[in-house]
C-alpha positions in Angstrom: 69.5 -76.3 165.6 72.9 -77.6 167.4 74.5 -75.3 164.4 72.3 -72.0 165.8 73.1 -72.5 169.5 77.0 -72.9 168.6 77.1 -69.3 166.7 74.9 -67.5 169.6 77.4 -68.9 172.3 80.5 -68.0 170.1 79.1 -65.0 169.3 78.6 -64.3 173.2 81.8 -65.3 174.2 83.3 -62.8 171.3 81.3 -59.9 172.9 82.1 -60.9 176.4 85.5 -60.9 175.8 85.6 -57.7 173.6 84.2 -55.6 176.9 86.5 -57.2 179.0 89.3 -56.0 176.8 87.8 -52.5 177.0 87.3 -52.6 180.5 91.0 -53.7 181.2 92.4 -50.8 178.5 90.3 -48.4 180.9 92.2 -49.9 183.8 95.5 -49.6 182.6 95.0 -46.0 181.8 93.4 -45.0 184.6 90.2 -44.0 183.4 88.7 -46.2 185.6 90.2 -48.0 189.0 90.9 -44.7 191.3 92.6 -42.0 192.0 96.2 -43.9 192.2 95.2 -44.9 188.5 96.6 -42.2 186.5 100.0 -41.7 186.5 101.6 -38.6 188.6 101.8 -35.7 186.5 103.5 -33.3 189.1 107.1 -31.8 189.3 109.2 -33.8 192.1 111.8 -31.0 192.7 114.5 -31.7 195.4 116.3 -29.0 197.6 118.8 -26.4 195.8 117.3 -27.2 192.4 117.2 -24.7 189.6 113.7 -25.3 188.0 112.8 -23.2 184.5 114.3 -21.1 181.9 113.7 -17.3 181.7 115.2 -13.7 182.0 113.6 -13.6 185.8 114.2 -15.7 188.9 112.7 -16.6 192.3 113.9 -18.7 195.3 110.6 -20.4 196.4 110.3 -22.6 199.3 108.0 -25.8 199.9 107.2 -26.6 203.3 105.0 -29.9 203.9 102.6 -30.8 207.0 105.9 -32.4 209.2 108.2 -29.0 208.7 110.6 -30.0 205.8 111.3 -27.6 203.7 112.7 -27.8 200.2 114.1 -24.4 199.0 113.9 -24.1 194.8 115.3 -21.4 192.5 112.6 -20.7 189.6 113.6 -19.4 186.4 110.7 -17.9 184.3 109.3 -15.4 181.3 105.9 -15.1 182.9 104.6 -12.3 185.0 103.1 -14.0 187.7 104.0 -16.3 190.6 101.0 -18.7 189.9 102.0 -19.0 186.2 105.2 -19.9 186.2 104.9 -22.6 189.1 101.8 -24.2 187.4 104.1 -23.9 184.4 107.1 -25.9 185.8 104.6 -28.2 187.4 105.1 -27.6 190.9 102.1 -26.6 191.6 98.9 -28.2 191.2 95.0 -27.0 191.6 91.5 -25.8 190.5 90.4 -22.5 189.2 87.2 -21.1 191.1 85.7 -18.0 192.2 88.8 -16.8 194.3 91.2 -17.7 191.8 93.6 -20.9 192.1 92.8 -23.1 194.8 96.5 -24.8 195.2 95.8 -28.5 195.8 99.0 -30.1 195.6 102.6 -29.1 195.5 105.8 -30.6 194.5 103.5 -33.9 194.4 102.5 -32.8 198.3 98.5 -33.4 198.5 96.7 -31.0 201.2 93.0 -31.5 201.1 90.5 -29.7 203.6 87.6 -31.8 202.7 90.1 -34.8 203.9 92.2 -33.5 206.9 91.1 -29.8 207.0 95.0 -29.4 206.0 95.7 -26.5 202.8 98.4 -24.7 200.8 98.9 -21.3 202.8 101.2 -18.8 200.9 103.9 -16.6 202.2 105.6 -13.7 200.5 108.8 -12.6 202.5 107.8 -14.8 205.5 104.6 -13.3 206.0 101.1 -14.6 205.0 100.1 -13.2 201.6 97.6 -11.2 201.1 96.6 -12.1 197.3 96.5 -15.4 195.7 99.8 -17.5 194.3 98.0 -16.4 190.7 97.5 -13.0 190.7 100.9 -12.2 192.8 103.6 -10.6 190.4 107.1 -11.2 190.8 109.1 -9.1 192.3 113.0 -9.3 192.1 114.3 -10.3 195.7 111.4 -11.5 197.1 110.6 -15.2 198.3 107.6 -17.1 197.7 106.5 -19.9 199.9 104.0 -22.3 199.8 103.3 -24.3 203.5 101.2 -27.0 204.7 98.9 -25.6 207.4 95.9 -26.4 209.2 
């Protein structure tokens, strides 16, 4: 009987400890634990960088919520403004009904749902009038994306 007992409670501590190992491996890789869990997949570019490779060019401009701006040169193949910043990594968001919904840039996070802050974006200074994915490049223009509320 003393023999039984022994195997159920070794046999309990082997399960216990295989889901705690499980639950720590989901820790550690951040399927579990958070938003902060996962690792930061998005470009950190600094001012004056040359991001990309590519026959066609852009100077594009990241503004955050306090003003700073950092001022990048993209180099691309691809067609569209939207495409070749989500391709570099600068740019970070959701595809819905409107298009891409810009979340975070250059690592920046603006949230409406949080603080009613959001990525506006500029073509030539002014506010653009179609979204950072469907806007083709065009040689000499400057793209901006700015924290506004």
């Amino acid at each position: 009987m003393d023999q039984k007992k022994n195997n159920k409670v070794t046999l309990l501590l082997i399960v216990l400890c295989v889901v705690a190992l499980a639950v720590a491996a989901l820790f550690a890789t951040g399927v579990i634990g958070g938003k902060n869990a996962a690792p930061d997949t998005a470009a950190v570019v600094k001012n004056g960088d040359v991001v990309g490779k590519g026959a066609v060019y852009f100077p594009f401009v990241i503004v955050d919520k306090d003003g700073n701006e950092t001022a990048i040169t993209v180099k691309t193949d691809k067609k569209m403004v939207g495409e070749a910043l989500l391709d570099e990594k600068i740019v970070e968001g959701d595809m819905g009904d409107y298009g891409l919904y810009v979340k975070k840039v250059n690592g920046i996070v603006a949230d409406y749902d949080v603080d009613q802050t959001y990525w506006a974006f500029y073509i030539d200074g002014a506010y653009a009038m179609t979204g950072v994915d469907v806007t083709e490049i065009v040689e000499g223009s400057t793209y901006m994306m700015k924290v506004e509320k």
